[in-house]
VEXRO-875118 format. One record per residue: x, y, z of N, C-alpha, C, O in turn; residue in one letter; residue number from 1. Coordinates in nm, 3 decimals, m for minus. Atoms other than C-alpha are relative to their C-alpha. Last residue first. Layout:
[[X,Y,Z],[X,Y,Z],[X,Y,Z],[X,Y,Z],'A',NUM]
...
end
This chain:
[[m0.149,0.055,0.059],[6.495,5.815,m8.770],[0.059,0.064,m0.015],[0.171,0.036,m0.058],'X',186]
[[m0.096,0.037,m0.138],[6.221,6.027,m8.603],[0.112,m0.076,m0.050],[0.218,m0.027,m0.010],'X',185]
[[m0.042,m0.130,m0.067],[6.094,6.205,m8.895],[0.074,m0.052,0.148],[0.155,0.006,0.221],'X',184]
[[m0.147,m0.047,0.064],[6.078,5.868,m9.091],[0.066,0.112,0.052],[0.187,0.130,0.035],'X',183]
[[m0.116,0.110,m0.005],[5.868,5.703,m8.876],[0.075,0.042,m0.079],[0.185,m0.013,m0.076],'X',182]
[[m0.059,m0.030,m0.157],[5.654,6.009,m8.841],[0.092,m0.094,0.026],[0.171,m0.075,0.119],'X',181]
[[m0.071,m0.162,m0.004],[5.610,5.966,m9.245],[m0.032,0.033,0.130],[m0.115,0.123,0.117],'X',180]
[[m0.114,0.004,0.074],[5.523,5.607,m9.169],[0.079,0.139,m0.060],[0.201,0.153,m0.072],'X',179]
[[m0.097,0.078,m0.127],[5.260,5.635,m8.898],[0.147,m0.038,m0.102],[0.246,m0.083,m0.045],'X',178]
[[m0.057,m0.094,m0.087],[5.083,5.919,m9.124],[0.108,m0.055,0.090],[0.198,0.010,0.145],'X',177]
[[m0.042,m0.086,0.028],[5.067,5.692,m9.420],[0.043,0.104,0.065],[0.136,0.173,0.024],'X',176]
[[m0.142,0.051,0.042],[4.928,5.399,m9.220],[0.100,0.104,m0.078],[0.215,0.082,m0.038],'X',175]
[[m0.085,0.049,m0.128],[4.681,5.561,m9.042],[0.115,m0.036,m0.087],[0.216,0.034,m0.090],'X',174]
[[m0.020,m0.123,m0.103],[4.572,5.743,m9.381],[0.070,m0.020,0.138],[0.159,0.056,0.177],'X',173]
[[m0.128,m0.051,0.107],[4.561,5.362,m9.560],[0.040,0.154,0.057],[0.159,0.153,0.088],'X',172]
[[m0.138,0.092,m0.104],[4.343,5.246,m9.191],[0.094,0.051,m0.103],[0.199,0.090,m0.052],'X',171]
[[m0.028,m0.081,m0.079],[4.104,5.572,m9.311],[0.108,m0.101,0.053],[0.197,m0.059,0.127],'X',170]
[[m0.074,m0.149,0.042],[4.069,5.439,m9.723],[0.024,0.100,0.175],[0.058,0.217,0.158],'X',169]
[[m0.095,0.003,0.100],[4.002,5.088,m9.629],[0.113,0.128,0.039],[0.219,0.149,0.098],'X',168]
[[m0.132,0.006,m0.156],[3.773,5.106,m9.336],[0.088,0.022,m0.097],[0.141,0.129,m0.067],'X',167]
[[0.040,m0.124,m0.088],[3.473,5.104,m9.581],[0.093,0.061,0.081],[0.077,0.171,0.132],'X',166]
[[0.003,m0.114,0.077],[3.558,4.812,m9.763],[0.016,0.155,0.025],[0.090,0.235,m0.033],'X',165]
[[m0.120,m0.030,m0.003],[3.573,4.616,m9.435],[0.038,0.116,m0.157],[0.110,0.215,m0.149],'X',164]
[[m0.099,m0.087,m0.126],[3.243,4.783,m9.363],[0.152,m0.011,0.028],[0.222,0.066,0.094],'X',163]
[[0.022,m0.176,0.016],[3.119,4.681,m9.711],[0.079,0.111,0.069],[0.144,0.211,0.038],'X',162]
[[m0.097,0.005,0.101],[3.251,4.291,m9.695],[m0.010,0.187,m0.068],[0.059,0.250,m0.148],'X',161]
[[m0.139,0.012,m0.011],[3.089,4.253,m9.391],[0.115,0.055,m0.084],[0.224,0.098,m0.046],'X',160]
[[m0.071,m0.140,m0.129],[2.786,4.420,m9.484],[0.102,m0.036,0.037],[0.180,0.059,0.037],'X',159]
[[0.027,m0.102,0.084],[2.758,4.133,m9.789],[0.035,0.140,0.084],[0.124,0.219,0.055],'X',158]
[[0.109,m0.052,m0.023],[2.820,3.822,m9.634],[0.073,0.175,m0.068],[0.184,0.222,m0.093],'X',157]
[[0.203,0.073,0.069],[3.025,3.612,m9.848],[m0.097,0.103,0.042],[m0.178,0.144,m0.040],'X',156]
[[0.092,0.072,m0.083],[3.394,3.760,m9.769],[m0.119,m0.024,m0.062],[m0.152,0.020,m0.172],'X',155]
[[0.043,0.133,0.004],[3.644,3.767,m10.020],[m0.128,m0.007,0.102],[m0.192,m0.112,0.097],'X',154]
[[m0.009,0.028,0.110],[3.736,4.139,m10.192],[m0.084,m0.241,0.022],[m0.131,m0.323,m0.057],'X',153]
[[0.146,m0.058,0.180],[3.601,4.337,m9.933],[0.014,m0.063,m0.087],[m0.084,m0.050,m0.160],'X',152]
[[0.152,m0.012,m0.056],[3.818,4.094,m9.660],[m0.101,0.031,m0.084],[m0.187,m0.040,m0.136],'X',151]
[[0.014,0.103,0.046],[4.147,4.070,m9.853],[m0.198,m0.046,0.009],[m0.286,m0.096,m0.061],'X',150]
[[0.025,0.023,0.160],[4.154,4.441,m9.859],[m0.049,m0.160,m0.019],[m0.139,m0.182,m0.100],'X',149]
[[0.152,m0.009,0.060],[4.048,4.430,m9.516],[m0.024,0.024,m0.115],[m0.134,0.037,m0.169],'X',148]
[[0.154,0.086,m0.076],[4.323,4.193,m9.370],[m0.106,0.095,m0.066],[m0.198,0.027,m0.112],'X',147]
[[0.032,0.116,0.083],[4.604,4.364,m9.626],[m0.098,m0.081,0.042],[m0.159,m0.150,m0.039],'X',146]
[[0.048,m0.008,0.118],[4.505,4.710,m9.453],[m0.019,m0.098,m0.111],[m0.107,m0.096,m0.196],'X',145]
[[0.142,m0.042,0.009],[4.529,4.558,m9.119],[m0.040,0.051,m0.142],[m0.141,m0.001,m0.189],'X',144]
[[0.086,0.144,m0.010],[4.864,4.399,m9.178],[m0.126,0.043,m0.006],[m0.185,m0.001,m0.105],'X',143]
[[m0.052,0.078,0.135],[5.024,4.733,m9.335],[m0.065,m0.118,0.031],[m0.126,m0.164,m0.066],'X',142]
[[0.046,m0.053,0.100],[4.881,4.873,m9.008],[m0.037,m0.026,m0.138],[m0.148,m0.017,m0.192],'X',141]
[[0.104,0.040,m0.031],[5.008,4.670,m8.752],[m0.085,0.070,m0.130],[m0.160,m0.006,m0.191],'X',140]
[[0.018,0.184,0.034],[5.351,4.708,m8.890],[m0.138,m0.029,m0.005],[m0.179,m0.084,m0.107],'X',139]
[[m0.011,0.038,0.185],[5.322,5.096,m8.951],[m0.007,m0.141,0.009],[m0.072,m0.199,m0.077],'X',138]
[[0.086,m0.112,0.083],[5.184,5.161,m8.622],[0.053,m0.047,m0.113],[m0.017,m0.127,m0.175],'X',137]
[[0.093,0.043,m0.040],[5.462,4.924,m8.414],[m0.146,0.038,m0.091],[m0.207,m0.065,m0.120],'X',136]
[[m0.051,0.137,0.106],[5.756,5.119,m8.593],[m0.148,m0.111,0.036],[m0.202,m0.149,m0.068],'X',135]
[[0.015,m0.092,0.180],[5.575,5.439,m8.472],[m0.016,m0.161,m0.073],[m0.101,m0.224,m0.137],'X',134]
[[0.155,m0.020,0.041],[5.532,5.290,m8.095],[m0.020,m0.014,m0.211],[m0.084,m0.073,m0.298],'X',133]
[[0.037,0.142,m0.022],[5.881,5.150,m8.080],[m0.140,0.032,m0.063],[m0.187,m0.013,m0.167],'X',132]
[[m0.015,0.086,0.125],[5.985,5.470,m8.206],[m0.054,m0.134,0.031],[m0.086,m0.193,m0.072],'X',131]
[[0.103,m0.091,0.170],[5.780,5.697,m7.973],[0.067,m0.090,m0.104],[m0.007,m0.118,m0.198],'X',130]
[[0.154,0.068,m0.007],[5.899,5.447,m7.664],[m0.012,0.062,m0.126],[m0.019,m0.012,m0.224],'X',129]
[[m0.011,0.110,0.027],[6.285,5.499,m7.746],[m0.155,m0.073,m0.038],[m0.190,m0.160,m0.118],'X',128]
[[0.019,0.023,0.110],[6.209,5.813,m7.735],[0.033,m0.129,m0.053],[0.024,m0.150,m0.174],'X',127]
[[m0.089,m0.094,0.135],[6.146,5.866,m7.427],[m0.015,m0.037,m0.057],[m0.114,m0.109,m0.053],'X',126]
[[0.018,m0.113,m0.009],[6.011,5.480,m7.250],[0.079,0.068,m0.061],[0.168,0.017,m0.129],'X',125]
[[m0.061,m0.117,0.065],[5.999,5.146,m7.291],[m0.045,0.135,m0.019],[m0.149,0.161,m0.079],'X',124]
[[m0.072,m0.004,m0.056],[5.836,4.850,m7.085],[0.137,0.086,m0.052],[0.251,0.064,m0.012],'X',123]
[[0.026,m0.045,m0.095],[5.488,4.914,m7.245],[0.188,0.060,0.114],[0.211,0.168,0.168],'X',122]
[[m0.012,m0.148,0.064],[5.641,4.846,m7.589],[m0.048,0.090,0.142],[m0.016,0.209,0.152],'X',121]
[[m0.132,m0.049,0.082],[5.723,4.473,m7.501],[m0.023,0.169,0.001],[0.077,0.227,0.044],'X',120]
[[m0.076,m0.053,m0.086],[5.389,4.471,m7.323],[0.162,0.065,m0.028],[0.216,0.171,0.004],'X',119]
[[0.028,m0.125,m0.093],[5.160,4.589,m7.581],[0.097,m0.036,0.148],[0.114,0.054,0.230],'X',118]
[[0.016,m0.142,0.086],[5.334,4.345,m7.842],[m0.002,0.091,0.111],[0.101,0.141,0.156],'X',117]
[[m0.176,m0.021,m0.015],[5.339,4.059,m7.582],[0.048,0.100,m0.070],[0.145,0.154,m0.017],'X',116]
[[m0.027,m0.011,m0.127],[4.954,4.114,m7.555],[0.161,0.035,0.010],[0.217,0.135,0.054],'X',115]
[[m0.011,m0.176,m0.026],[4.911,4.159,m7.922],[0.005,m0.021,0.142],[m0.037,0.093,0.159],'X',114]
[[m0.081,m0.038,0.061],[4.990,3.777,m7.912],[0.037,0.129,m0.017],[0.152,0.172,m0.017],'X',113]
[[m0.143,m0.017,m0.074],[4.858,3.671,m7.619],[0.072,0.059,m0.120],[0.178,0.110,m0.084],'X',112]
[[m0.005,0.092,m0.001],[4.459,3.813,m7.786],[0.203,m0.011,0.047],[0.276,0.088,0.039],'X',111]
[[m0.096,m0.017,0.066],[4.331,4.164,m7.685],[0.067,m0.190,m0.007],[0.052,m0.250,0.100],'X',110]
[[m0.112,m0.035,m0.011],[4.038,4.146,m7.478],[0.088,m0.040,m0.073],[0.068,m0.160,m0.090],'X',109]
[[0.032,m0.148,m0.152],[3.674,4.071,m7.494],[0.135,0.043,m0.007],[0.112,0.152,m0.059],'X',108]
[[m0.035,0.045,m0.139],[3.717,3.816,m7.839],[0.006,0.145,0.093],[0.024,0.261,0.053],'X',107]
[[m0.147,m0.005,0.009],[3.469,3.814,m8.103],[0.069,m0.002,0.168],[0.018,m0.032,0.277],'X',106]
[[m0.039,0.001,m0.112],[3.135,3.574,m8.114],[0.172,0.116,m0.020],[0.267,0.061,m0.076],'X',105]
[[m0.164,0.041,0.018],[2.987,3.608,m8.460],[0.036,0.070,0.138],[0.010,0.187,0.164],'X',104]
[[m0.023,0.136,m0.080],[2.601,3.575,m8.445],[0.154,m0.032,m0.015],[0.199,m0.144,m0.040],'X',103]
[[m0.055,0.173,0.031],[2.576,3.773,m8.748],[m0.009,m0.112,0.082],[m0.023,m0.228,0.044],'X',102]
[[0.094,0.009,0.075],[2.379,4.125,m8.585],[0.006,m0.158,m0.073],[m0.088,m0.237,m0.074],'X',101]
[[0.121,0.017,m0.129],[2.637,4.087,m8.267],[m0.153,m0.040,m0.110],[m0.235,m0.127,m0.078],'X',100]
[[m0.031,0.165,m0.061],[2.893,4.070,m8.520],[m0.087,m0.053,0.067],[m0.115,m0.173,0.072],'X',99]
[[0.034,0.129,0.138],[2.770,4.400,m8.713],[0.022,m0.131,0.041],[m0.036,m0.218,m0.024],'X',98]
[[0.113,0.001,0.054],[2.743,4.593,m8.365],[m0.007,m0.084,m0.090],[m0.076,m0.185,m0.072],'X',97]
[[0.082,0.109,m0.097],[3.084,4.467,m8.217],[m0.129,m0.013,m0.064],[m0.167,m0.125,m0.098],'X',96]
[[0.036,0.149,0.040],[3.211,4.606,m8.576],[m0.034,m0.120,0.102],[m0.049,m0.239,0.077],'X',95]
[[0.098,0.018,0.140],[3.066,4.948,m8.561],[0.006,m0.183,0.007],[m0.084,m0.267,0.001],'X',94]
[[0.138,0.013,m0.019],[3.181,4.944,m8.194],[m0.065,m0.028,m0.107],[m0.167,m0.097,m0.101],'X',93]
[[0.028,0.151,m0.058],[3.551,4.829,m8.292],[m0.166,0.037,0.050],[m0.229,m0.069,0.055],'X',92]
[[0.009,0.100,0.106],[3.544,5.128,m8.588],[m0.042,m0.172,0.100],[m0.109,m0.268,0.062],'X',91]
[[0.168,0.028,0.077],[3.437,5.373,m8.329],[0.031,m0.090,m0.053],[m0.036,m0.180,m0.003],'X',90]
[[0.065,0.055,m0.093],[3.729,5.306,m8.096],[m0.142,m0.022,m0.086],[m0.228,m0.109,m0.084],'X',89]
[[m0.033,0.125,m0.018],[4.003,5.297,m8.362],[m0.154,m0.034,0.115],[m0.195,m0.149,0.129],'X',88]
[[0.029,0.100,0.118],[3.907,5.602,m8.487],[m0.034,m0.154,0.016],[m0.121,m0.225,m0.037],'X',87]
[[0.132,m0.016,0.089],[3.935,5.790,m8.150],[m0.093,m0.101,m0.098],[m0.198,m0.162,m0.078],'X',86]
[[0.068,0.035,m0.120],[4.236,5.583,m7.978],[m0.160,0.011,m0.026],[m0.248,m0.075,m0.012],'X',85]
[[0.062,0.127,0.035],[4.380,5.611,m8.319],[m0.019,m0.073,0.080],[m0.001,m0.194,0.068],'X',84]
[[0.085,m0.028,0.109],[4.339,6.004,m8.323],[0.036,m0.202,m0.040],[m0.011,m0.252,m0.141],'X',83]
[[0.130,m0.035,m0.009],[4.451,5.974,m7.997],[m0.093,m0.013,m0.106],[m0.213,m0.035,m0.093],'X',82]
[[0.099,0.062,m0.084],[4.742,5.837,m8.059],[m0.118,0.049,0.020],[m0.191,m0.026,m0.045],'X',81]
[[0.065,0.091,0.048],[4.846,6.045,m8.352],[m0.091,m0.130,0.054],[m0.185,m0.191,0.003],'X',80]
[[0.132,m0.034,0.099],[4.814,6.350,m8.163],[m0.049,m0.095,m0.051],[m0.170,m0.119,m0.050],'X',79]
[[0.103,m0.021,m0.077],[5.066,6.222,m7.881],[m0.157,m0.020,m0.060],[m0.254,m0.088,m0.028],'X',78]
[[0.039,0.125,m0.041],[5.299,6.095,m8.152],[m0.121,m0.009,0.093],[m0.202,m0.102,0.085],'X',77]
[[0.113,0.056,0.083],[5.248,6.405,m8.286],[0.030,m0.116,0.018],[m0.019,m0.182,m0.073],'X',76]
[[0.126,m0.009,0.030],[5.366,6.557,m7.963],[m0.065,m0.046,m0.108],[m0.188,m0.048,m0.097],'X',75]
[[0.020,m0.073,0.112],[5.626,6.363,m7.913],[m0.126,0.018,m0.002],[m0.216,m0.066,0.007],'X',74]
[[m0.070,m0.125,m0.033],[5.722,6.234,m7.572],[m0.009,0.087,m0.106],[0.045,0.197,m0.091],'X',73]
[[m0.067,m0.039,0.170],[5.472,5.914,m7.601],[0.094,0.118,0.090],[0.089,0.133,0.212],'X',72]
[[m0.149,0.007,0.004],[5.442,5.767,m7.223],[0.075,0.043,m0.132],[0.193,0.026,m0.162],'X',71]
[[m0.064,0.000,m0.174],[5.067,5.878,m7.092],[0.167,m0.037,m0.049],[0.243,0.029,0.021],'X',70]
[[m0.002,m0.134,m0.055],[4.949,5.903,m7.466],[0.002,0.067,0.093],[m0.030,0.185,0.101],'X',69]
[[m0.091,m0.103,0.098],[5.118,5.643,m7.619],[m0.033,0.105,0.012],[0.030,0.198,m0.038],'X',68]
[[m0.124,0.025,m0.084],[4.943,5.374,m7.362],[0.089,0.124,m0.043],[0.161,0.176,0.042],'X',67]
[[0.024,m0.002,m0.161],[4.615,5.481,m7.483],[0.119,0.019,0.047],[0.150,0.126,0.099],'X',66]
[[0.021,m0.161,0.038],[4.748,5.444,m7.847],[m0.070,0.060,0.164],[m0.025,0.170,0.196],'X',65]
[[m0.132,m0.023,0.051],[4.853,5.082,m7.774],[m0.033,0.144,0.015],[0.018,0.193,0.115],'X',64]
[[m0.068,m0.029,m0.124],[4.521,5.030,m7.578],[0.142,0.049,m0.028],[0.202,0.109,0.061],'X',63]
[[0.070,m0.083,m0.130],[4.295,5.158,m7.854],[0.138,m0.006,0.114],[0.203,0.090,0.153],'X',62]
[[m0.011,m0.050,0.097],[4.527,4.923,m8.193],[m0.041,0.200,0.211],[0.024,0.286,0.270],'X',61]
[[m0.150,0.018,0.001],[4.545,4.650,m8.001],[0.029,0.156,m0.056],[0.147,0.189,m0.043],'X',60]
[[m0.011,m0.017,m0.098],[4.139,4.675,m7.957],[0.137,0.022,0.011],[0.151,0.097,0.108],'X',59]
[[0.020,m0.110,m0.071],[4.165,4.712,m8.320],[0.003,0.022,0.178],[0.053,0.129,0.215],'X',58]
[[m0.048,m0.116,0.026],[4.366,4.453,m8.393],[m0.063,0.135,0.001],[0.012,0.233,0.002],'X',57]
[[m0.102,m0.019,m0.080],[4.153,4.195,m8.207],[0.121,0.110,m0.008],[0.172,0.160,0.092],'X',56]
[[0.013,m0.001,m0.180],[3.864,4.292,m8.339],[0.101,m0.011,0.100],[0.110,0.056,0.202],'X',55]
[[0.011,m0.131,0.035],[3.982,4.291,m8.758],[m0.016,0.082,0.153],[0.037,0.189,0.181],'X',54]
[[m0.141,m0.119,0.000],[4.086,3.955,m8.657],[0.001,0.125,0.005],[0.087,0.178,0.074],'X',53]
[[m0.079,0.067,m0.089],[3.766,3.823,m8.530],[0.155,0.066,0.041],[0.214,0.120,0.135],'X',52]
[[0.043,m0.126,m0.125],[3.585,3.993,m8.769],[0.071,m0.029,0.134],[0.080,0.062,0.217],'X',51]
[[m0.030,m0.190,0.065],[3.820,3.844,m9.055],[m0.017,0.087,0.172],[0.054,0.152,0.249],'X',50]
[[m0.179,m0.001,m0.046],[3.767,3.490,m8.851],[0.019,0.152,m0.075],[0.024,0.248,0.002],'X',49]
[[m0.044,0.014,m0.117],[3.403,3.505,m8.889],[0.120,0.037,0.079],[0.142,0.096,0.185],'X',48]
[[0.062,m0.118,m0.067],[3.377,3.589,m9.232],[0.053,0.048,0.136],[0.126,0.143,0.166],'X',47]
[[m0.119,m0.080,0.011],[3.612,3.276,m9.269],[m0.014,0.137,0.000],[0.083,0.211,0.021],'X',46]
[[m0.104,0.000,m0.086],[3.376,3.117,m9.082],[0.105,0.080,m0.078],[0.180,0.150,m0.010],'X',45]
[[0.063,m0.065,m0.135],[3.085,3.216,m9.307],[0.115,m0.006,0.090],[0.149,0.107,0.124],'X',44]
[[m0.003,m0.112,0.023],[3.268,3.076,m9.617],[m0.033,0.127,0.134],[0.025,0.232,0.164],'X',43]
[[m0.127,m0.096,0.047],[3.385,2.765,m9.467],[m0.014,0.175,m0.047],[0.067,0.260,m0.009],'X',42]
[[m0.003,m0.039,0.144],[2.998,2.665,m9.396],[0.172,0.081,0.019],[0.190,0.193,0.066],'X',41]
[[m0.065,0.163,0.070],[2.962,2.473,m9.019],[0.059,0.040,m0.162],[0.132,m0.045,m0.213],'X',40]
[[m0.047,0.001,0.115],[2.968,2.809,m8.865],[0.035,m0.145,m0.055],[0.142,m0.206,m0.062],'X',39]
[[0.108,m0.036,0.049],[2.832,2.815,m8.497],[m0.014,0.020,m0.151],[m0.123,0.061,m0.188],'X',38]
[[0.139,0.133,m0.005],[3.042,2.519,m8.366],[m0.110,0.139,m0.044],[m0.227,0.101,m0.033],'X',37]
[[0.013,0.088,0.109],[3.338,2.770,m8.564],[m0.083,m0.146,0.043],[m0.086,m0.250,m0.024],'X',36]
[[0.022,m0.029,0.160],[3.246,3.052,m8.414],[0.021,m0.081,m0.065],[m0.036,m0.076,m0.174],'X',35]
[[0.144,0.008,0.050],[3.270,2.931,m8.079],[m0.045,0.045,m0.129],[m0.155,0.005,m0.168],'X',34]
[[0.034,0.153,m0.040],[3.606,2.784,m8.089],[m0.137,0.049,m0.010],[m0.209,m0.012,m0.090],'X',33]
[[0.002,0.105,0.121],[3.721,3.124,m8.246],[m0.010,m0.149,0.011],[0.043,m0.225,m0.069],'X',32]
[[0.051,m0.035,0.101],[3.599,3.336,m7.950],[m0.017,m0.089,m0.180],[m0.108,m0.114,m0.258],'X',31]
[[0.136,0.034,m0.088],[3.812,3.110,m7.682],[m0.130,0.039,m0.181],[m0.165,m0.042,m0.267],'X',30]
[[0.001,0.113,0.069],[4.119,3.212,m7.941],[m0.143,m0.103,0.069],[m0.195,m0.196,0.007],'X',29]
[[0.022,0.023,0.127],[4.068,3.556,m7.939],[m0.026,m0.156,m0.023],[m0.102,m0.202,m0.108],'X',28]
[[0.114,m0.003,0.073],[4.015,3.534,m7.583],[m0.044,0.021,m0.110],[m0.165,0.024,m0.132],'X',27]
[[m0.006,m0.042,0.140],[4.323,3.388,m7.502],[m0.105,0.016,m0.061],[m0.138,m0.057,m0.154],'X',26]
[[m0.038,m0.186,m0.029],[4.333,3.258,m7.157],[m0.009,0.102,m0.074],[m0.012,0.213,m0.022],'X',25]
[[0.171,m0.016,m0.043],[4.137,2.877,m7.236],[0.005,0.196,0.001],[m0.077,0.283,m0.026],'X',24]
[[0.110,m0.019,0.139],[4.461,2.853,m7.419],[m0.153,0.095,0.000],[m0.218,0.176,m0.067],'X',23]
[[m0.044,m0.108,0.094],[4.672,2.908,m7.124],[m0.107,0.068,m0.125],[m0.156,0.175,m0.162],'X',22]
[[0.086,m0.098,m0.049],[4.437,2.665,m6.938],[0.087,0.163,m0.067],[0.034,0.274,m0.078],'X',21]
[[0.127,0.010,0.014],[4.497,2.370,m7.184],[m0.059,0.160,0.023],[m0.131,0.229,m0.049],'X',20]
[[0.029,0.010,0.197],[4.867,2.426,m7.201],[m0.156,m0.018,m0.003],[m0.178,0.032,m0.113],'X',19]
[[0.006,m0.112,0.014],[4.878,2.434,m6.812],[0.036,0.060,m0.147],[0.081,0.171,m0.176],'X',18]
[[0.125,m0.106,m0.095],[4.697,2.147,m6.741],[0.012,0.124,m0.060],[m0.082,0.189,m0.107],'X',17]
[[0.163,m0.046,0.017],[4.873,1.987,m7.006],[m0.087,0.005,0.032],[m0.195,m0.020,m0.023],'X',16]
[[m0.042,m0.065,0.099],[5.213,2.065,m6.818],[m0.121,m0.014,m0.104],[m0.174,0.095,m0.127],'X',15]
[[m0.016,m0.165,m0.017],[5.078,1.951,m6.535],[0.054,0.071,m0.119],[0.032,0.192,m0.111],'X',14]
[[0.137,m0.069,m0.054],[4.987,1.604,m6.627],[m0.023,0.120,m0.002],[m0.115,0.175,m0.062],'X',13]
[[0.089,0.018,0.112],[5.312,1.522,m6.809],[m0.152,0.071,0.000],[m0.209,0.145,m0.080],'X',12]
[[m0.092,m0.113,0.055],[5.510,1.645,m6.493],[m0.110,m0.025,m0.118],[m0.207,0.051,m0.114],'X',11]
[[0.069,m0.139,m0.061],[5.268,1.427,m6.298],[0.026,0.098,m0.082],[m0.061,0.182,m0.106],'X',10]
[[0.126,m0.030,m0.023],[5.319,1.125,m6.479],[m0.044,0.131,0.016],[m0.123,0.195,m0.053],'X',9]
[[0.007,m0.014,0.133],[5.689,1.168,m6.560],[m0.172,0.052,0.041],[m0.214,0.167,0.051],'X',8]
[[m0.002,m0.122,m0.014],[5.679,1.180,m6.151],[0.024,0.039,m0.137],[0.059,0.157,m0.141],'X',7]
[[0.035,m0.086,m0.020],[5.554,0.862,m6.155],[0.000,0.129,0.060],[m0.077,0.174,0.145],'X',6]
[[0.138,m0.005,0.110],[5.721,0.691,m6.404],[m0.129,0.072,0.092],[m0.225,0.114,0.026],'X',5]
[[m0.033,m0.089,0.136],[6.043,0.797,m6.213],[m0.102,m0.030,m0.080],[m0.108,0.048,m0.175],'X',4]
[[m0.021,m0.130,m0.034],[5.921,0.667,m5.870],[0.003,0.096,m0.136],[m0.063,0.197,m0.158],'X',3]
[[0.179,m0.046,m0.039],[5.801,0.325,m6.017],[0.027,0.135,0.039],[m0.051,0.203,m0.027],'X',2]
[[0.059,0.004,0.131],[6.172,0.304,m6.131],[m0.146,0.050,0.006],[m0.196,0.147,m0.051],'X',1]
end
């Protein structure tokens, strides 16, 4: 009996060891523990969390299109990577710069969730990869454009709510090109 309560013990133990340090792994989610002991005001944090998001999908956004241009097989899959390896890279410097100006912590690397994304799609190749990619591009997309519509229309601070403004009309162009190439490959 004493045996079986302690090896519950341990098992209990270790398992939120490794639920703690998972967490700790996730630098979106590291990032949004400090933003919100530096944000006591709901409005500001939810600033916060935009740039947060808007950061992690772009970096998702670089290595995906990175990856799509060592294993795409279409050339405008090729093209379009790049051109949202390009885009995608200025827009995450504009918005390290404006975060860095706020005091909004984002995260260094891609958070587990676009992780399992970029591997899932890593472990496919031919054309199997260019549709994964495509279909991948229009999802992420359609989310990013409803994150910075929601963004210009709610955030508090004022350049926030410009630069997601601002982004609008070239993530609606990503998304329009990644869906008419998703239809040319179907």
């Amino acid at each position: 009996m004493k045996t079986s309560i302690l090896f519950i013990s341990l098992f209990c133990g270790l398992l939120l060891t490794s639920c703690s340090e998972k967490k700790q792994d996730d630098s979106k989610e590291i990032a949004e523990e400090q933003n919100e002991e530096k944000f006591d005001t709901t409005n500001f944090e939810a600033d916060a969390e935009f740039a947060m998001e808007a950061a992690d999908a772009g970096m998702m956004e670089v290595q995906a299109g990175s990856l799509a241009l060592t294993k795409g097989t279409s050339a405008k899959v090729k093209e379009f990577a790049k051109m949202m390896v390009d885009e995608h890279t200025k827009a995450n410097e504009e918005l390290k710069t404006l975060a860095t100006g706020k005091n909004i912590t984002l995260p260094s690397s891609i958070s587990d969730k676009h992780k399992r994304k970029y591997d899932d799609l890593a472990e496919k190749s031919g054309t199997d990869f260019d549709k994964a990619y495509v279909e991948l591009m229009v999802k992420d997309h359609k989310d990013a454009v409803d994150l910075f519509k929601k963004a210009a229309d709610d955030c508090e601070d004022q350049q926030i709510k410009s630069w997601a403004a601002e982004k609008i009309p070239t993530l609606e162009h990503h998304l329009s090109t990644a869906e008419n190439m998703e239809k040319e490959i179907k």
